[in-house]
N, C-alpha and C positions, 0 to 999 in steps of 0.2 A: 504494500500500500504506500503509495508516495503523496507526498502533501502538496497540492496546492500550491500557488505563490500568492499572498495578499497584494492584490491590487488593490487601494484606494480612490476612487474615484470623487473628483466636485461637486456640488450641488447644480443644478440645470440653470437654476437662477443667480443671477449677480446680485450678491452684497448688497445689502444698503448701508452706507458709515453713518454708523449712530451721532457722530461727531457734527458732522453737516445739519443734520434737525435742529432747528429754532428750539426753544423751551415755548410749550403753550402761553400765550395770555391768561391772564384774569376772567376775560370776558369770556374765552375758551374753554377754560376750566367751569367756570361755575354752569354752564352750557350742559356738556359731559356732564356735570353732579346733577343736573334738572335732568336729562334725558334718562340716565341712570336710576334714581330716585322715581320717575314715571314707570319704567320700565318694572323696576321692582313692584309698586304701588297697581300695576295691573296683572303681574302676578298673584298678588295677594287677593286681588277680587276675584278673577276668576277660579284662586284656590277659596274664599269663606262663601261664594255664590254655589261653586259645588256642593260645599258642605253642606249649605242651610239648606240646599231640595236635596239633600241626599236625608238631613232630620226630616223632613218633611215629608219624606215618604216611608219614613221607619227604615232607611239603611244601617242611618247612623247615631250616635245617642250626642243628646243635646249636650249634654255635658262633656263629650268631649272638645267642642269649641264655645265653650261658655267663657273663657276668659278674653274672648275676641266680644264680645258682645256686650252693649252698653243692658242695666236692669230691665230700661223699658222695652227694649227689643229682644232679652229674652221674654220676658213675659208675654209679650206681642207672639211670641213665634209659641208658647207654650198652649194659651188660648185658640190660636189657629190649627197647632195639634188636635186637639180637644177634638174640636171642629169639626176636623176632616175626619175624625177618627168614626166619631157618630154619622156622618153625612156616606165615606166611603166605606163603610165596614165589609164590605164582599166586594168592592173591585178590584180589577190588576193592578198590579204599581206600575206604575211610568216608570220607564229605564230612559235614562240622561244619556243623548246621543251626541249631543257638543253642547261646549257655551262658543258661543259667538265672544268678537274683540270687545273690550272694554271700552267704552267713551268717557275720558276722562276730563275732569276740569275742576279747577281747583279755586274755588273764590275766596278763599283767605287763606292765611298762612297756615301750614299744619294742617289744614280741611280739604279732601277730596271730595266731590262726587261723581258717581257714576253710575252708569246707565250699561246694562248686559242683556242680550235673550240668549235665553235655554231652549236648543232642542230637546223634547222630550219624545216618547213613539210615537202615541198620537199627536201631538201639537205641541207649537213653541209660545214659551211664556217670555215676558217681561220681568226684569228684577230692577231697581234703583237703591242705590247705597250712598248714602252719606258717613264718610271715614273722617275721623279726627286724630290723628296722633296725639298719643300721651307717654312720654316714656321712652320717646323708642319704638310704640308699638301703635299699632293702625286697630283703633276701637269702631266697631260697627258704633253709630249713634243713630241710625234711621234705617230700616229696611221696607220697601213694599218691592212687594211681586203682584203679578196680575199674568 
């Protein structure tokens, strides 16, 4: 058995020297931290918009995203359990086929709102959320679905 010789071969593509790049601006920067910051801020919706029609139709237990959730919109979504529970008691569950993009906008500082529909199997619903940051942390303070 004889061995090979190691050829090392170039990358296909040319260098860029890191040296030649400007440093961002300020204006550049804070840009990047809003698009970032966005981007994050519609992950989080379309992960608590999953969650609450996943409680909503008994996938998931309320309490495992109750600390995303301001009192009155647990209560709101507990009363609506209720609700549905007596209203649907012998139908199928809707199985969650997408959430559509987030529409976001933010009217003060620290406060989101937005705007998602859910495919569901039979039909697509509406959700709107109003988020406040506290913490660090993106608190549900408003939710209606339709």
């Amino acid at each position: 058995m004889t061995a090979e010789p190691l050829t090392l071969t170039r990358p296909a593509t040319p260098r860029t020297r890191m040296f030649n790049k400007r440093p961002p601006t300020s204006e550049e920067q804070t840009a990047a931290k809003k698009q970032r910051e966005a981007a994050a801020a519609a992950a989080f919706v379309r992960s608590i918009v999953t969650a609450l029609t996943e409680v909503e139709y008994g996938v998931r237990t309320l309490q495992s995203i109750e600390r995303w959730l301001d009192p009155e919109v647990r209560s709101s979504v507990v009363s609506a359990l209720r609700m549905r529970r007596t209203l649907r008691s012998e139908q199928q569950v809707d199985y969650i086929r997408g959430i559509g993009r987030p529409r976001l906008s933010s009217p003060a500082p620290n406060v989101i709102e937005a705007a998602v529909s859910i495919a569901l199997r039979p039909r697509t619903k509406a959700c709107a959320l109003r988020l406040e940051k506290n913490r660090d942390r993106w608190i549900v303070r408003e939710y209606l679905t339709a």
